[in-house]
C-alpha positions as CSV (number, residue, x, y, z in Angstrom):
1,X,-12.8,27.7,54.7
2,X,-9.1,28.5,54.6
3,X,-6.8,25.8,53.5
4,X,-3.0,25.7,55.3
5,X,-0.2,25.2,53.1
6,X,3.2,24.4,54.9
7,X,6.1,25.3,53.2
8,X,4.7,28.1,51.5
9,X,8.2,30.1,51.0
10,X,9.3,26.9,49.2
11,X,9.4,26.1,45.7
12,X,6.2,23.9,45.3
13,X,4.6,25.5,48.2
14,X,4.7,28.5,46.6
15,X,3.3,27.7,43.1
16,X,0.3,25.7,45.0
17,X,-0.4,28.8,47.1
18,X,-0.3,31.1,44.3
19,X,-3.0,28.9,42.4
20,X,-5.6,28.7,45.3
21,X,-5.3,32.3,45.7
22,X,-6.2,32.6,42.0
23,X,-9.0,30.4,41.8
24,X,-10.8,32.7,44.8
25,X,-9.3,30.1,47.9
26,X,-8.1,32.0,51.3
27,X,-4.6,30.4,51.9
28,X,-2.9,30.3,55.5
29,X,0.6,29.6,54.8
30,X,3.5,28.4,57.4
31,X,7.4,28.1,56.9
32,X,10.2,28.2,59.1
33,X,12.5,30.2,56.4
34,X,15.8,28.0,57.1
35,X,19.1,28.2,55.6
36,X,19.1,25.2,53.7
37,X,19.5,27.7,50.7
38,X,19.0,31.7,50.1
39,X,16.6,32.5,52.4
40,X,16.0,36.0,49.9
41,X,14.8,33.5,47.3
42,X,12.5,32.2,50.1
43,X,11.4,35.8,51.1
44,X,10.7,37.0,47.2
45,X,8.4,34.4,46.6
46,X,6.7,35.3,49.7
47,X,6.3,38.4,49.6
48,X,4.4,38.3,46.1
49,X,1.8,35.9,48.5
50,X,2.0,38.7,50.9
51,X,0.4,40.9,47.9
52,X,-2.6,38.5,47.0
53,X,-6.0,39.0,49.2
54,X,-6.9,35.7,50.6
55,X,-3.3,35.3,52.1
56,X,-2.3,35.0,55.3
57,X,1.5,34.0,56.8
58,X,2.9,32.6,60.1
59,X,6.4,32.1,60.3
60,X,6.7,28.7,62.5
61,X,8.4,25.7,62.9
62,X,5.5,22.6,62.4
63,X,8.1,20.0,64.3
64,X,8.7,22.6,67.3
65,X,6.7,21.4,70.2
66,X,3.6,23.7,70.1
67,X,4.3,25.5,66.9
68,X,0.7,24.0,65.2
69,X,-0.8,24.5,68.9
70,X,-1.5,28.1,68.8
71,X,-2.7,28.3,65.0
72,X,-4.8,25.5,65.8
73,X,-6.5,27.9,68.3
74,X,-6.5,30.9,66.0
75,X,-7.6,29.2,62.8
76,X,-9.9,26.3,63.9
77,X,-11.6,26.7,60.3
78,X,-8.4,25.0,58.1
79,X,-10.4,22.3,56.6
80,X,-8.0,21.2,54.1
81,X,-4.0,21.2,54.3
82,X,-1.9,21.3,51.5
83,X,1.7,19.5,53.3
84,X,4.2,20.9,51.4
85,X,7.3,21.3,54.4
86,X,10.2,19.5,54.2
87,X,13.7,19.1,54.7
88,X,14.6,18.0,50.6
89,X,17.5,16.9,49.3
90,X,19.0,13.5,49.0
91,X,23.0,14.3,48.9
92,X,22.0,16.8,52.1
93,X,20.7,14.1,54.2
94,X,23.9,11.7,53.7
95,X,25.3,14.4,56.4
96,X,22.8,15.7,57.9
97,X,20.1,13.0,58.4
98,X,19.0,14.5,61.9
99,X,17.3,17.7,59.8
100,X,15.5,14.9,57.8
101,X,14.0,13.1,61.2
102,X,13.0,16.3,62.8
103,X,11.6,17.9,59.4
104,X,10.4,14.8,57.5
105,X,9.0,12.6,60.1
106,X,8.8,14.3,63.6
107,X,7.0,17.9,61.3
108,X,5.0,15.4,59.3
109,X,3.3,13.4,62.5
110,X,2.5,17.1,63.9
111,X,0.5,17.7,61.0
112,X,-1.3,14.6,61.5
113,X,-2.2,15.3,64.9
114,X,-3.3,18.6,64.0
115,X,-5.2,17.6,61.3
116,X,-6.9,15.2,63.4
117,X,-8.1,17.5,65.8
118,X,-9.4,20.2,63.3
119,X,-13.3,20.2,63.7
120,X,-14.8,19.8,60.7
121,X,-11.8,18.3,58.7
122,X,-11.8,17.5,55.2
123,X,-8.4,15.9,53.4
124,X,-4.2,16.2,54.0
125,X,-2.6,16.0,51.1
126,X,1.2,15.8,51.6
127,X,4.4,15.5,49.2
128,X,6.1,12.5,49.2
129,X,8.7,11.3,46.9
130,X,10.0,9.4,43.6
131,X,13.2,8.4,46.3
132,X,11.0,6.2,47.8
133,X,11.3,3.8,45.0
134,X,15.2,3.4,45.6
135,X,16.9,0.8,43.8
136,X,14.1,-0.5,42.3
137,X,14.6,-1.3,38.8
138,X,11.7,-2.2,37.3
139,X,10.2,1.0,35.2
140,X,7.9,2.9,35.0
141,X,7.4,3.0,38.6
142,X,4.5,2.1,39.9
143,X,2.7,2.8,43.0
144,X,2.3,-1.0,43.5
145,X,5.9,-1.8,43.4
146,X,7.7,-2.9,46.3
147,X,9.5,0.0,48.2
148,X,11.5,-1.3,50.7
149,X,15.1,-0.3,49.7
150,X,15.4,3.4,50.3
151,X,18.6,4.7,48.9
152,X,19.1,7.9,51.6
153,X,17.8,9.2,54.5
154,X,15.7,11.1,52.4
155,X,14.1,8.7,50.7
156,X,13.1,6.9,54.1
157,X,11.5,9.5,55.7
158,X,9.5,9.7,53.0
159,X,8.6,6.5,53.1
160,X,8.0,7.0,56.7
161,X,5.4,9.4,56.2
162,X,3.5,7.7,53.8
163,X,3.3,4.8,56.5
164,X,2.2,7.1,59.4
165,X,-0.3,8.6,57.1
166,X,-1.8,4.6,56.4
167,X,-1.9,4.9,60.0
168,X,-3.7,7.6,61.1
169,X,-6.0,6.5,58.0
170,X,-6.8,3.4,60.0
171,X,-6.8,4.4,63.0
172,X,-8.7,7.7,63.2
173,X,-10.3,8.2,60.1
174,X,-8.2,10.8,58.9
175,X,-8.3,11.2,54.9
176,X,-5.2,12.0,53.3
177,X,-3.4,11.6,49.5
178,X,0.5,10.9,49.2
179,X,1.8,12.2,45.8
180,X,5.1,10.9,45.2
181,X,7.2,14.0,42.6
182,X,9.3,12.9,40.2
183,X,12.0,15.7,39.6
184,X,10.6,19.2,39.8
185,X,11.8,21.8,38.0
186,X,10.2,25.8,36.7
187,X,10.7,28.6,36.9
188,X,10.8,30.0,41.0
189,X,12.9,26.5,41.4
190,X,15.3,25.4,43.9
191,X,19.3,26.2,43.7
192,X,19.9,23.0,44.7
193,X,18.7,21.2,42.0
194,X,20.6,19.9,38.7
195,X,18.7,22.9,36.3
196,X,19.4,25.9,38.6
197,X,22.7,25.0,39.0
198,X,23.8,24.2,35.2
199,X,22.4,27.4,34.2
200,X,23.8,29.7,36.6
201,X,27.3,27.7,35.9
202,X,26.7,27.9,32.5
203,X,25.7,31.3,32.6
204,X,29.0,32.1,34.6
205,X,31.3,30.0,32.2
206,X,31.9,27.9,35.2
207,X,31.9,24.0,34.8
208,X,29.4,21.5,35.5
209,X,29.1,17.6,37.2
210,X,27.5,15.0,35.7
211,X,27.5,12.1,37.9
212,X,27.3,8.3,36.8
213,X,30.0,9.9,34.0
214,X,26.4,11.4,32.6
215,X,24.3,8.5,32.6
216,X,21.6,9.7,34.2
217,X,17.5,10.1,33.6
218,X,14.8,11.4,34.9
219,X,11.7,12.2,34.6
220,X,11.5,16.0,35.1
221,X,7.9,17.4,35.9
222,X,7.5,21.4,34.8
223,X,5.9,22.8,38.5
224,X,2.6,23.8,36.7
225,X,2.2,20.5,35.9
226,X,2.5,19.1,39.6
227,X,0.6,21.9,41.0
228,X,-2.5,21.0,38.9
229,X,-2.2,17.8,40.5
230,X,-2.2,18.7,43.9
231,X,-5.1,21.0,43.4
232,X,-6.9,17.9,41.9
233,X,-5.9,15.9,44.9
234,X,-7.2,18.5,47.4
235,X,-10.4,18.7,45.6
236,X,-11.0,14.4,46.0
237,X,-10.9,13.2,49.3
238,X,-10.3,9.6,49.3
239,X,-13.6,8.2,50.0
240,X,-12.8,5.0,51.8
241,X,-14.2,1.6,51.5
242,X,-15.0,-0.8,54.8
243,X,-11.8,-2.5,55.7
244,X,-9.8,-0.2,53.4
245,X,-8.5,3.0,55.2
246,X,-9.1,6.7,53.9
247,X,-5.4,6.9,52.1
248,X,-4.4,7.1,48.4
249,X,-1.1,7.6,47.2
250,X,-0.3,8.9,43.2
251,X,3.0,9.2,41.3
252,X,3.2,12.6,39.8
253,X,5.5,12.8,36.5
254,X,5.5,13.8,33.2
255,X,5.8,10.2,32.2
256,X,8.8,10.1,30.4
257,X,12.8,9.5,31.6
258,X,14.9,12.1,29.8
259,X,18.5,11.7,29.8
260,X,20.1,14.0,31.7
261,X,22.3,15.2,29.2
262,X,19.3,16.2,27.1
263,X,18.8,18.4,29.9
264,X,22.2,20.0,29.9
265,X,21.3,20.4,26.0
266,X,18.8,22.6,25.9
267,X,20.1,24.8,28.9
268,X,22.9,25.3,26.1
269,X,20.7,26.3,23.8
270,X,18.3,28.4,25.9
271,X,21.6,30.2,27.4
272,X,23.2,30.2,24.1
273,X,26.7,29.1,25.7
274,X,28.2,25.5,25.5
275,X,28.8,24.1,28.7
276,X,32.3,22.8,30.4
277,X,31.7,19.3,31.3
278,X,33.4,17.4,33.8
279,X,32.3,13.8,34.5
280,X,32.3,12.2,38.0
281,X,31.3,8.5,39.4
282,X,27.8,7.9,41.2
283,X,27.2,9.8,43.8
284,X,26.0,7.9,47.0
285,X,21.8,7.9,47.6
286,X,21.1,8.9,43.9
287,X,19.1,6.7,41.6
288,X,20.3,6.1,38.0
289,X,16.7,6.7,36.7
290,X,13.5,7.8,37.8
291,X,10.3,6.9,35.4
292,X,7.0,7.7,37.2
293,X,3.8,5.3,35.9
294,X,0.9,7.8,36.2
295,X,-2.4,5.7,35.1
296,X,-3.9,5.4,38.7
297,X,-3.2,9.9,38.8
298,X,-4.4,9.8,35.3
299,X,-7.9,7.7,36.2
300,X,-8.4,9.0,39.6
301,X,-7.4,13.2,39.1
302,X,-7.5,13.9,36.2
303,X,-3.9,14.0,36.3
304,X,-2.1,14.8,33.1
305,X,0.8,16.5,32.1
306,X,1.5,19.2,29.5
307,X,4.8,20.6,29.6
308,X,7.9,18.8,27.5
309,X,11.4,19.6,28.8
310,X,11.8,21.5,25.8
311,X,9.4,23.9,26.6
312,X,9.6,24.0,30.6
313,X,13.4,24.5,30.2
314,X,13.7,28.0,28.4
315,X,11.2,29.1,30.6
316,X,13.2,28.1,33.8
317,X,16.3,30.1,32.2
318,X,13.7,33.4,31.1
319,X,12.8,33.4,34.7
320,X,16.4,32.8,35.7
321,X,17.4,35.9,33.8
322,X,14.9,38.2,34.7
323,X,14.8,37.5,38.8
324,X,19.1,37.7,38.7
325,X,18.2,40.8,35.9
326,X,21.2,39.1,33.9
């Protein structure tokens, strides 16, 4: 039975494609291909899908009324989705929060009604987010913690899903996972995000921002790392207990809160340049560190990372070369 990925142009959509193709799964992917960066980057990783048997495309729009409706005639087999659309980015939404409402939360209840009504229908796992723990400040975090203080837009939709999904959970039945990432980063990765853009700044002898005047951490996840957790998730419906609805939810991290400028280290060395460094206040809607507590993904998945910074970040900048032939 084929399994739907959304957001299969993206970054993590992608990778998770890529590795249900490889272990013999047929993959129906859907993306809308916005602008919210290069839509080329978007199209190259597509288009290596495009070359995989198993793989088949649909370029829609999940939060358009009727854009699941027809698919959901043509492909009444999906048994499993893999939820990997969204609008991300936290500074983004400060400025644009309408994308986040109509991708995040409007897109995300679509897939919950066409999940629902897929005969037959087996598990919806869906990305959330580490920005749903906000200004929480207790670490590591933990999927028990309180999170009620979103930080952006961003964060709250995510939130927001993860609430729906309870829901539908309760109400119909419907088993899904929530795996909350905690900063991910590889090679095929997002412009938008700290890595990309220090090494192709580096790379171009153009300065970089470090926000909080650098006093940042994170817990950066290589993308292999994550994607071995989703398929993990996939493969273990939640099975439900009486009075308890059909709904997990998991922090994914490598476990460990680098500082950022640790980061912007071993770009240096992996470019072999030293970076220009200007420093800069807080930025609104970020989070001064992100620590994920992984035990329950550990127990319940299998769930366990391999991939230091140290060796994920050369890799990243390999890849960076080679796909900008620099």
């Amino acid at each position: 039975m084929p399994v739907l990925v959304t957001g299969a142009a993206g970054f993590i959509g992608y990778c998770v494609a890529t590795a249900l193709l490889a272990r013999g799964d047929a993959v129906i992917g859907v993306d809308n291909l916005n602008e919210y960066y290069d839509v080329r980057l978007k199209q190259a990783r597509l288009k290596r899908l495009r070359e995989a048997p198993g793989f088949r495309f649909q370029q829609l729009d999940i939060a358009a009324t009727g854009g699941l409706a027809a698919l959901a005639a043509a492909e009444p087999g999906i048994d499993r989705i893999a939820h990997l659309a969204a609008q991300a980015g936290v500074r983004h939404s400060l400025n644009h929060p309408q994308d986040y409402v109509d991708a995040n939360i409007t897109g995300h209840l679509a897939v919950l009604e066409f999940a629902r009504r897929l005969p037959g229908f087996r598990h919806l796992v869906y990305a959330s987010s580490s920005s749903v723990y906000g200004g929480n400040d207790k670490l590591p975090f933990s999927v028990d913690d309180p999170v009620d203080r979103p930080l952006s837009i961003y964060g709250a939709t995510k939130r927001a899903d993860e609430l729906m999904s309870h829901s539908y959970g309760h109400l119909f039945g419907l088993p899904a996972t929530g795996l909350r990432f905690f900063t991910v980063y590889g090679p095929w990765g997002r412009p938008d995000m700290a890595l990309f853009i220090f090494t192709k700044s580096i790379l171009e002898g153009r300065p970089i921002t470090l926000f909080n005047e650098g006093e940042m951490q994170r817990d950066f996840t290589y993308v292999d790392d994550i994607v071995a957790g989703v398929v993990a998730a996939l493969d273990r419906p939640p099975p439900g207990a009486p009075g308890q609805p059909p709904h997990r939810l998991y922090n994914l991290g490598n476990h460990r809160s680098e500082p950022l400028r640790r980061l912007v280290e071993l770009v240096e060395q992996a470019v072999g340049r030293k970076a220009t460094i200007e420093l800069a206040p807080m930025q609104p809607g970020d989070a001064r560190t992100s620590f994920a507590d992984i035990a329950s993904a550990t127990r319940d998945l299998g769930f366990l990372p391999r991939v230091s910074i140290d060796e994920g970040v050369p890799r990243f900048v390999d890849w960076y070369r080679e796909y900008h032939r620099l």
